[in-house]
VOGU-3710 file (C-alpha; in Angstrom, 3 decimals, decimal comma):
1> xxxxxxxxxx> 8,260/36,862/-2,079  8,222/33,521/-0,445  8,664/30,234/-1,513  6,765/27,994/0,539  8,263/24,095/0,447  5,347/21,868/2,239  6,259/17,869/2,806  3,973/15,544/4,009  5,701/12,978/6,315  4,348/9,723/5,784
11> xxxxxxxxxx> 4,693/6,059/7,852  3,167/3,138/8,473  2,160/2,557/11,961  1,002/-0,764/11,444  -0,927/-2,319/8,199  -3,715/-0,128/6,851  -2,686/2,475/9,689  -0,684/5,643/8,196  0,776/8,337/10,369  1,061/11,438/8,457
21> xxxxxxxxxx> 2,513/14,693/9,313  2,239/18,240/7,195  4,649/20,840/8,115  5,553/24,084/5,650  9,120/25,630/5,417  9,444/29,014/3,844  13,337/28,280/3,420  14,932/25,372/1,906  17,635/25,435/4,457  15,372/25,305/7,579
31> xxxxxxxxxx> 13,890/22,187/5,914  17,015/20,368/4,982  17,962/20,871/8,549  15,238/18,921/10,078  14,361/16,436/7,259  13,318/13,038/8,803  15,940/10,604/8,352  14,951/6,870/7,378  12,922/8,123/4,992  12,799/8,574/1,268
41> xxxxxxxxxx> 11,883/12,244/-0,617  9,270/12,206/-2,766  9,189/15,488/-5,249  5,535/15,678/-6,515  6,195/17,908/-9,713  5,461/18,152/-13,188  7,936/16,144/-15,221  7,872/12,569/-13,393  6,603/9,433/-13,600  3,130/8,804/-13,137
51> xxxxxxxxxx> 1,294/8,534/-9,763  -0,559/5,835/-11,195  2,682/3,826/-11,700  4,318/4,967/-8,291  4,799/2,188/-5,603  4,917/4,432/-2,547  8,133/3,256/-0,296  7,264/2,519/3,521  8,302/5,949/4,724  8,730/8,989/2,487
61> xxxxxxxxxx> 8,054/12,358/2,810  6,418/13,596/0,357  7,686/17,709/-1,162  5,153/19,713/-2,576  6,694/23,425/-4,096  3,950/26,642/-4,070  1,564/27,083/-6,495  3,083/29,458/-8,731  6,636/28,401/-8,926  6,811/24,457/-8,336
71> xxxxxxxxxx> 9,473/23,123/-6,733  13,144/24,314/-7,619  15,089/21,819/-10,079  17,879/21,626/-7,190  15,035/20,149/-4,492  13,320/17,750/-7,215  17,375/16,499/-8,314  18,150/15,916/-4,790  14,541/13,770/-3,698  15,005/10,001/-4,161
81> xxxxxxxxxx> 11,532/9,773/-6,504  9,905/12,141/-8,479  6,552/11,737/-9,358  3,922/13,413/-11,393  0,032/13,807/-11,093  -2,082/12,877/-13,932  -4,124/15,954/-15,288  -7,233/16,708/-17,971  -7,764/19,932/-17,961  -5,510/21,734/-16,127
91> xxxxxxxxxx> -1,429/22,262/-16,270  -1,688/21,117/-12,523  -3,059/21,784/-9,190  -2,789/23,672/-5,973  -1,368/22,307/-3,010  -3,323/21,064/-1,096  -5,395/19,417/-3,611  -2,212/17,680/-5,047  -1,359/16,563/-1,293  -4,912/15,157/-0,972
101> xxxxxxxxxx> -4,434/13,288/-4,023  -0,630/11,767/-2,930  -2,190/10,755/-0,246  -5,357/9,005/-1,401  -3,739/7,272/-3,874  -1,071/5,773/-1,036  -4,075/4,739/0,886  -5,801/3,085/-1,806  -2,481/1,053/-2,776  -1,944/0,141/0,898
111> xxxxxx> -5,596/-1,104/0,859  -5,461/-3,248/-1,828  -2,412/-4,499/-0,609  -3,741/-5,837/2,165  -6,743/-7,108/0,650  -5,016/-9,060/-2,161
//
């Protein structure tokens, strides 16, 4: 059985501009060998604070575990941030759908940023 780690690379290019990059590991080790430096981890797992609260640092990469297992304590311990997505009616999401959200909600903030 594999255990899929997925990060989402994230940067600013220039205001209201954000590179992103999604790459999947199936070992932790062949991700902690390339992790971008510069940039802070961002564990998006049950258990942290809320997304709505989250102020999104300039570059981050952004760790996503697999579906059925989450991410390991050891990878959440080690990530700079650990944040949490708010749900109603579910104990949490699939991947990709919790990626799409990250994401959305860093856009939105950026937006506004640059707006206000």
């Amino acid at each position: 059985m594999h255990r899929y780690v997925c990060v989402c690379v994230c940067a600013r290019a220039r205001v209201g501009v954000c590179v992103c990059v999604i790459i999947c590991f199936v070992h932790r080790n062949s991700f902690a060998a390339s992790v971008p430096q510069a940039t802070a981890l961002v564990a998006v797992e049950m258990g942290g604070s809320p997304l709505q609260e989250f102020r999104h640092p300039k570059h981050a990469t952004y760790i996503l575990g697999s579906e059925d297992n989450g991410l390991p304590e050891a990878v959440t311990r080690a990530c700079d941030y650990h944040v949490e997505l708010p749900s109603v009616r579910a104990a949490s999401f699939n991947v990709a759908v919790a990626g799409s959200l990250v994401l959305y909600d860093r856009l939105s903030k950026e937006r506004r940023e640059t707006v206000d």
